[in-house]
N, C-alpha and C positions, 0 to 999 in steps of 0.2 A: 651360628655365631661362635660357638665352640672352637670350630676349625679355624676361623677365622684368626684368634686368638692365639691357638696352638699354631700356625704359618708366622704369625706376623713376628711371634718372639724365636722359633727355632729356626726362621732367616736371620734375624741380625747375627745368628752365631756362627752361620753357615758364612754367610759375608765378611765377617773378621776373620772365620778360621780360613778363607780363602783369599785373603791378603786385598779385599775390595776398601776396606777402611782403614786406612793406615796411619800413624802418627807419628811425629816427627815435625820440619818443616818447610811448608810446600807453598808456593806463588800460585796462586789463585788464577785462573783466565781473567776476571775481574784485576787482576792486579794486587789483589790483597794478600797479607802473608795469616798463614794460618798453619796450626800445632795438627792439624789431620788434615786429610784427602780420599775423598769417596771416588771410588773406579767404575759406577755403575755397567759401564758397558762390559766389565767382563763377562756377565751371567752370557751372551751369547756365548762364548764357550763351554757353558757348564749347563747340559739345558736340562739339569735337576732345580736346579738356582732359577733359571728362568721361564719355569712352570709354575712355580711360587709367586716371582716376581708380576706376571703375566696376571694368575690369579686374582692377588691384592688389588692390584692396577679394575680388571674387569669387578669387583664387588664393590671398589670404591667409585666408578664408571656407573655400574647400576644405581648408585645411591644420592650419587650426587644434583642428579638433573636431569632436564630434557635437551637430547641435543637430537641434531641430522645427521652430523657428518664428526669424525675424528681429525687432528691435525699434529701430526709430531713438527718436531721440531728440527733443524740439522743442526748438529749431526745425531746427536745421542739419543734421542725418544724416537727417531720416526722406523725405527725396526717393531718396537712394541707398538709403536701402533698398528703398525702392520698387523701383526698377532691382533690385536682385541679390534681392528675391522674387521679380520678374515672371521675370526672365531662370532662375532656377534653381529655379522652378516650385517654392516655398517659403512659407509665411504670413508674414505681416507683421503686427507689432504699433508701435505706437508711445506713447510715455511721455507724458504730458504735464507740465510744469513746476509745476502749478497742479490741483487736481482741476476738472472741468468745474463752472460754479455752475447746472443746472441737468439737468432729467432726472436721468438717470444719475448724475451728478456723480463719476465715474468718474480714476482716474488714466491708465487704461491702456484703448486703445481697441482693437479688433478681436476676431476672435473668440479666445477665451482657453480654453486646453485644462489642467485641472489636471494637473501632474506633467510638461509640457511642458520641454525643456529649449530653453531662449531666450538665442539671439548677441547681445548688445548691441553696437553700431556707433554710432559719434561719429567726430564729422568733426577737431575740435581738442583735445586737453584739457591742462591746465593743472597742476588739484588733484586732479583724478578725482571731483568736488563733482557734477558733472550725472551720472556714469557711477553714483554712488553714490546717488543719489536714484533712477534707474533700476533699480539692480537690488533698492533695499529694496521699490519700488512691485511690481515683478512677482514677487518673493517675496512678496509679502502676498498675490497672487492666485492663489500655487499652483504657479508655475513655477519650473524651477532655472536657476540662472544661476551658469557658472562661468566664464565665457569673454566679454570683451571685446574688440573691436577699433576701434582710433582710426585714421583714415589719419597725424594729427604727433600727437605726443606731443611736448610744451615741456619735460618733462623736470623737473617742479619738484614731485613728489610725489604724482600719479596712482597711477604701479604699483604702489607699495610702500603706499599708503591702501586699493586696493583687495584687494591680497593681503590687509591683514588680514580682510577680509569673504571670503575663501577665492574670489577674482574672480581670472583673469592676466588681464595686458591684455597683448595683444599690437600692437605697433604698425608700420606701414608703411613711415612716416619716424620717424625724431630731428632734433630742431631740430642736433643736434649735427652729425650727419650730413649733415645739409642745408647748415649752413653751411661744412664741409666742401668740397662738390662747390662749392657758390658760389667760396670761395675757388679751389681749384686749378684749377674754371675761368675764373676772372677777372673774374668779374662783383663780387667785392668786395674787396678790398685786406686786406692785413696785418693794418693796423692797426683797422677796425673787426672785422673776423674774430677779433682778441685778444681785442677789447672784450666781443664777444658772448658769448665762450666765457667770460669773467671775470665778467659777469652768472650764467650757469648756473652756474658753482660756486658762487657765492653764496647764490644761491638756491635751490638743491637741498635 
């Protein structure tokens, strides 16, 4: 539990001091305007960053439920999933955004077992708009889906969209939490620390 502790705060520093959180003001894929911008996908460049990342992701995997199979998402989770199938000798599925325009024309790729119950994994989420397109695609194919896991949740109406479809999401960080540890340890000041936290109430 220790370690677990000592990983989850000496990433968020390791992620700000490597330009994954940035603030500023940035257009959201949802369309929304927001004061920061999470990069999760850098750590595959850094795979000090994404031994960490990987970690959290498989201890919060272990805790959370009983599944068969894993399902990233496209584009951003379905590398780690890769990692925590291969590492915890588990299938892997992955969602796509778009059904393929050819062959198959499939939404959901790999092998699909009906009555399977499948982890969904997202790397960022915002509305819980990808996690939910996710879990209606692998319900159409047969599989149960009760259990999500995001490594940040931004806190602006994921958990409680997805609860209505009878999904928890369980999440790793909170932007709240995050900006948090930033704060007290000094990597950002008061006064945007207010700032950000006055966004999330708003937009919650």
């Amino acid at each position: 539990m220790a370690q677990i502790e000592k990983t989850w705060e000496e990433l968020i520093h390791e992620l700000y001091k490597n330009n994954f959180i940035l603030f500023g003001d940035y257009t959201l894929s949802s369309g929304l305007r927001s004061p920061y911008y999470i990069d999760l996908r850098m750590a595959l460049s850094i795979p000090s960053i994404l031994r960490k990342v990987a970690y959290l992701y498989r201890q919060e995997a272990f805790k959370c439920c009983s599944y068969d199979a894993i399902a990233g998402i496209e584009v951003g989770s379905i590398p780690i999933a890769g990692i925590l199938a291969y590492t915890m000798n588990t299938p892997m599925l992955y969602v796509r955004k778009s059904a393929k325009e050819y062959a198959t024309k499939k939404y959901v790729e790999g092998l699909v077992r009906e009555g399977w119950r499948v982890l969904v994994l997202e790397d960022v989420s915002t509305t819980g708009r990808s996690i939910l397109h996710a879990v209606e695609k692998l319900r159409d194919v047969g599989c149960q889906v009760s259990d999500a896991i995001v490594f940040i949740d931004r806190e602006q109406g994921a958990y409680e969209k997805l609860a209505e479809v009878d999904v928890k999401l369980h999440s790793i960080y909170t932007v709240s939490k995050i900006f948090k540890v930033l704060k007290d340890s000094g990597y950002i000041d008061e006064s945007l620390y207010n700032e950000l936290i006055e966004y999330l109430e708003r937009e919650r």
